[in-house]
N, C-alpha and C positions, 0 to 999 in steps of 0.2 A: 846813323852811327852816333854815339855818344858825344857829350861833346869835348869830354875829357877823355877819347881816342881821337879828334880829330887833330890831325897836324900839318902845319904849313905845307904844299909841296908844289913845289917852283915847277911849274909844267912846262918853262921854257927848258930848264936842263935837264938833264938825259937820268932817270930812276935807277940808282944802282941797287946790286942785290943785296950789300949791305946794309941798305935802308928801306929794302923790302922786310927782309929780317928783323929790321928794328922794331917794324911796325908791324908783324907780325906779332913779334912777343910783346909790344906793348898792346895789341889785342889780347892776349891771350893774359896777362893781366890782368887788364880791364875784366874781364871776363870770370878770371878766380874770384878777385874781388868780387863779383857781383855776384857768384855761387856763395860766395862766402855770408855774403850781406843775404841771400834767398836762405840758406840754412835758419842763419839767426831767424830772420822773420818766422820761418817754417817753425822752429824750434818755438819761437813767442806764440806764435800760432797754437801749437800743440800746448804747453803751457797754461794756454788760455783756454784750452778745448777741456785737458785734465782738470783744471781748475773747475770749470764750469760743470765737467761728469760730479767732481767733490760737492760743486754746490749743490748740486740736484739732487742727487744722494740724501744729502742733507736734507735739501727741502722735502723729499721722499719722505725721509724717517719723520722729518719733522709733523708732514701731513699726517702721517701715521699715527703721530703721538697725540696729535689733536682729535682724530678721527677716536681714537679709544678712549683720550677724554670724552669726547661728548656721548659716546657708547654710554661710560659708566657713568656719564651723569642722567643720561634717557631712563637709564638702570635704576638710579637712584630717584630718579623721578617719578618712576613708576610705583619704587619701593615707597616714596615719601607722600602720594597720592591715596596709595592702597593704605596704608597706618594710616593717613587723616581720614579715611570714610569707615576704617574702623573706630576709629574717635569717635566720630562723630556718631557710629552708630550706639557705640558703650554711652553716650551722650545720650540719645535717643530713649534708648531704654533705661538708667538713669533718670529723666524725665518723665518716662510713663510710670516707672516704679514711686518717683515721688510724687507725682499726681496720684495712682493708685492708693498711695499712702496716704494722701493727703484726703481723701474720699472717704478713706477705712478710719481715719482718724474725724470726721466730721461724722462719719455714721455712729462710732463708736460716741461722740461724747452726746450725740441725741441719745444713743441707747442708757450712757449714764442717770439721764432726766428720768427715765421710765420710773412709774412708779412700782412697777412687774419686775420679775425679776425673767433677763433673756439671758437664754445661752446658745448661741450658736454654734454649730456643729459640723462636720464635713460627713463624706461621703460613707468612710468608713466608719464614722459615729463619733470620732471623738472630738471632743470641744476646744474650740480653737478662739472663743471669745466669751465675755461676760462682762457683765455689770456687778457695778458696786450690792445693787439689790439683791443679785446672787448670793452675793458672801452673805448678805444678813439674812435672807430666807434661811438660808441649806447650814449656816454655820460655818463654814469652809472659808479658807484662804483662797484667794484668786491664784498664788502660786497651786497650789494642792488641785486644784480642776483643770487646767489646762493641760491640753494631752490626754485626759484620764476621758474613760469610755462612760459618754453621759448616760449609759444604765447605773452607775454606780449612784444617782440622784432618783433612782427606782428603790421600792422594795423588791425581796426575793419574788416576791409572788408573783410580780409583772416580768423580770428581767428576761425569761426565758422567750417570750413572745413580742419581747420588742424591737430585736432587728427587722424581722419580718415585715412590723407595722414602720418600722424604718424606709423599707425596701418599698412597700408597697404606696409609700407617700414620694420616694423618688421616684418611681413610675407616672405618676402622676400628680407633679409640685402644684400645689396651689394653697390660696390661703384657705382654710378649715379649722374648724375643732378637732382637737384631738379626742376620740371616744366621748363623744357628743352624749351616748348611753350609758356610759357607763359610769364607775366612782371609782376614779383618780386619786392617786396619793404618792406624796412625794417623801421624799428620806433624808431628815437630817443627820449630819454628823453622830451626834450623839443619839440613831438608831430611833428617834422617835420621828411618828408618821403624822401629817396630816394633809386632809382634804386639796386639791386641785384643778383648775380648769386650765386648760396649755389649750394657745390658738397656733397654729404651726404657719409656716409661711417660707416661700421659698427667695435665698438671696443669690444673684447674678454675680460671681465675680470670676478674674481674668483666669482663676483656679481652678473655676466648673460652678454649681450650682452647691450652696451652703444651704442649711433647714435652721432656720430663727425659730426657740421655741417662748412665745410669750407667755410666762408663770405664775399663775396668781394664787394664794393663798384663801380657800372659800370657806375656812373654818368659822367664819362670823355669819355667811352666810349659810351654813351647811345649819349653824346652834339656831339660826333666824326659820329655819325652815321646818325642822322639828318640832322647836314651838310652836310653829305653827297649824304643823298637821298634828300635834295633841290635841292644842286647843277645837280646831278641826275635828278630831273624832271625839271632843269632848260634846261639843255643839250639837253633830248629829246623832248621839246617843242620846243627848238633853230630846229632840226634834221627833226622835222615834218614841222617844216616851211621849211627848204631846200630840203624838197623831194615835200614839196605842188610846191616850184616856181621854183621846175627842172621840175617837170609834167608839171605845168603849161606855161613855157618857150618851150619842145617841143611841146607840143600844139598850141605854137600861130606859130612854125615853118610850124607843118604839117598844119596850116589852112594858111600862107603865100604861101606854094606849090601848095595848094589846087589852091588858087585865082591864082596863077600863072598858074597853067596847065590850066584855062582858055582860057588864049593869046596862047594856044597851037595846034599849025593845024596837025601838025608833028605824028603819030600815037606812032613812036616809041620813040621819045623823051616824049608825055605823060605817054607812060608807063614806063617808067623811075621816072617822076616825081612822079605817083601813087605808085612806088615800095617805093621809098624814103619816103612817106606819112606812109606806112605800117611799116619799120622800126622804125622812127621814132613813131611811135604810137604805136608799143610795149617798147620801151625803155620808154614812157612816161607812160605806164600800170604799169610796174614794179613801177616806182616812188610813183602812184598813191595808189598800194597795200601795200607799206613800208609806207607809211602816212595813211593808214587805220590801221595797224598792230600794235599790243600792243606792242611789243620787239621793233619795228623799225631797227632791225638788219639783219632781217629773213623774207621770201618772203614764205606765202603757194601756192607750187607749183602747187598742184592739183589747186587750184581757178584761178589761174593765168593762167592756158594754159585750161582751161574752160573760160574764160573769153576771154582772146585772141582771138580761134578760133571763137569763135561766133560773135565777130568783123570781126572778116576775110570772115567767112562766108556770113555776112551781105553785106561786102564790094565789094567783087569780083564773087558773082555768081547770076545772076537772074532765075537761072535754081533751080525751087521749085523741079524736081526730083530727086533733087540729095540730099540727108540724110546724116546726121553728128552722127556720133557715136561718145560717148569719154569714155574710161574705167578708171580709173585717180584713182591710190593706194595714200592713203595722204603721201606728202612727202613736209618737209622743208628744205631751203635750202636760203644762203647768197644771198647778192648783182652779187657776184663774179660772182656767180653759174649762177643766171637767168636770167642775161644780155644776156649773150651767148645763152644759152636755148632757152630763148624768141627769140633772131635772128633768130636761127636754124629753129624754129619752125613756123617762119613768113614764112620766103622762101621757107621749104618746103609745108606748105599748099598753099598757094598761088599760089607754080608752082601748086599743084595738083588741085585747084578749075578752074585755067586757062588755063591748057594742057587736062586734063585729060577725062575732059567729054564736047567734042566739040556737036557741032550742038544738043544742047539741050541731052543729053545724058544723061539716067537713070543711077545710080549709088550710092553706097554709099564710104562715107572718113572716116576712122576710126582712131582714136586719143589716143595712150595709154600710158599709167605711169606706170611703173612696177617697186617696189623697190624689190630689190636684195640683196643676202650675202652682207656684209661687206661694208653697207654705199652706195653700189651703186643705180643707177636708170636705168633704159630701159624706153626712151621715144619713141614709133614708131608711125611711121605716114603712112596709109595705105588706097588704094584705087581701086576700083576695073571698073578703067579706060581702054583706047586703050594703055597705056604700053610705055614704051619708047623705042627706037629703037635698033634692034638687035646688032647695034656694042658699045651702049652706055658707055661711064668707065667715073666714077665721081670722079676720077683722073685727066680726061684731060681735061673737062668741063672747058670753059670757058666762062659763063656767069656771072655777079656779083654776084646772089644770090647764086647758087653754091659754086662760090669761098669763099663766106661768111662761106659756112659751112663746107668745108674743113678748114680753118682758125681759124671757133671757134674751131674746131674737135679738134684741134691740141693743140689751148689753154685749152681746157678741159682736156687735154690726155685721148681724149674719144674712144673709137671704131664704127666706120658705119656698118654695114652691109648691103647691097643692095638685094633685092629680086625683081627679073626682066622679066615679061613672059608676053603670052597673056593673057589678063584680069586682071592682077595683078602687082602691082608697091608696094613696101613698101621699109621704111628705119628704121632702129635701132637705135638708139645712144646710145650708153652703157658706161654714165660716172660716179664719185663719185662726193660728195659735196669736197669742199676745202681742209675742214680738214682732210678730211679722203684718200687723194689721198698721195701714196708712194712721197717722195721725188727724 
């Protein structure tokens, strides 16, 4: 029981119902009051429960309101990420366009130094760069050619075939001569033409592949070259007259011998005179073939010792049985060379048309050219005569003609070889042209 419901109660005297009463409703007092005092509290309570649903609320919204902040800042993070790596990348290439620049601009001012004049050109042909050398070749302002279609630095007469030759060089860029064969010519402004050499050359950029055409002006050399093939065909027209009246000078010799061996009663002194005739008319053959000859330098060998012997043949045999063979590899060769040759090749036919087959005697002479390794020839001379005599050495021969061809032998630094029996005589001569002979 409370202790403001407790009250005194004298247990010795007797409990009236008036003081049951009493204490009754002072319970039930006690009691309101205390419903009264549970309200309040309950009401504080509630109070404090609404307060606290307000707070929360609050904190709610509040949470909320932060939660969509950092939303739109994630947002804006993402937004402020993505704009710097695009910076960064307009950065990037920024960067490579000015290093690119910076590369076009170090290429470009080497291409100022050129003494050439270059113009570089793109795919579609027109010119997208030039040197100062340009403008002073072609006449032109460096504004005026850029852009413009580098055939307009063509004449008409090329223009129509130069994309083509365009086309066909980006098919396959490398560096080249432009028309290696041909004569070139470029177009100034003011419509006059001259000479050119362009070396083409393919350039690497981030654009594709560009055509550098390096341009050189060859009018000094084109005037340098002319003069020269004048003088040139002045020379060999001088050269051809000196070989017609060297010809023609030992011809009027062998026709003085001729009329001399006339007054000649002497058998062996005419045959002397007739051998000197033969010499003499092969050195004037050789002249005759150097004045036919396009080079005038060079003697076709094979014609020359076909021409020869059928002279000789004409000359020293009236014996129709006897047959001329000639097997003759083409072979050319100097002044130097067929001077000698020709000798050789007089004396040895001649002795065989006039040893070989006496008293009318059937036979063949066979005449060969044989070119060999390393520049050389085999000239052999062969016949299938009465032979020379068993002790014979053409070593110790001492006859002129003989001696002749030991002498050229040696000036040739040629080799002989002699093959000697019955029914068979032949000689080799195994020499090189000039140049090609060891030192």
């Amino acid at each position: 029981m409370p202790a403001n419901m407790a009250h005194s109660v004298d247990t010795e005297q007797p409990f009236s119902t008036a003081d049951y009463a009493k204490a009754v409703l002072n319970i039930l007092e006690d009691a309101a009051a205390e419903r009264t005092r549970l309200k309040d509290t309950q009401r504080a309570v509630i109070n404090i429960l609404e307060d606290a649903a307000g707070e929360r609320s609050l904190l709610e919204m509040t949470q909320k309101a932060v939660l969509n902040i950092l939303d739109d800042s994630g947002t804006e993070k993402l937004r402020l990420e993505e704009m710097q790596k695009a910076v960064l990348n307009i950065l990037d290439d920024l960067a490579g366009e000015m290093g690119e620049r910076t590369r076009l601009e170090a290429q470009f001012r080497l291409l100022e130094t050129s003494p050439d004049a270059i113009v570089i050109v793109n795919e579609a042909g027109r010119i997208v760069l030039l040197n100062a050398q340009t403008e002073k070749l072609f006449g032109y302002a460096r504004s005026e050619l850029l852009g413009q279609m580098v055939e307009m630095l063509l004449p008409e007469r090329f223009r129509a075939r130069h994309p083509q030759q365009r086309m066909d060089f980006g098919a396959d860029p490398r560096v080249r001569t432009m028309g290696a064969e041909l004569d070139l010519y470029g177009l100034r402004k003011d419509s006059t033409e001259f000479p050119v050499e362009i070396l083409l050359s393919p350039v690497q950029t981030d654009e594709g592949v560009l055509i550098s055409a390096a341009i050189r002006d060859v009018s000094r050399t084109k005037d340098i070259e002319h003069q020269i093939r004048t003088s040139l065909k002045e020379k060999e027209a001088l050269l051809q007259e000196i070989h017609h009246r060297v010809k023609n000078n030992l011809q009027i010799i062998a026709s003085l011998l001729s009329l001399q061996s006339g007054y000649i009663r002497d058998p062996r002194t005419l045959m002397q005179f007739q051998e000197s005739q033969g010499r003499i008319r092969s050195m004037a053959l050789i002249h005759e073939k150097l004045y036919q000859s396009e080079t005038l330098a060079t003697v076709d060998l094979a014609d020359y010792v076909q021409t020869l012997v059928s002279i000789l043949m004409r000359t020293y045999t009236a014996n129709a049985k006897v047959k001329l063979e000639c097997r003759l590899d083409p072979a050319t060769v100097n002044i130097d060379t067929a001077v000698p040759v020709g000798l050789m090749l007089n004396e040895l036919v001649t002795n065989a048309l006039k040893y070989a087959f006496p008293n009318s005697r059937p036979g063949r002479l066979l005449v060969t050219l044989d070119a060999v390794a390393d520049g050389g020839f085999v000239l052999g001379v062969h016949d299938d005569g009465v032979g020379l005599a068993p002790d014979f050495q053409l070593e110790q021969a001492n006859t002129l003609g003989l001696r002749l061809v030991r002498m050229f032998t040696k000036q040739l630094r040629a080799n002989v070889t002699l093959q000697s029996g019955s029914g068979h005589t032949g000689f080799d001569i195994q020499f090189k042209e000039a140049a090609a002979r060891s030192p």
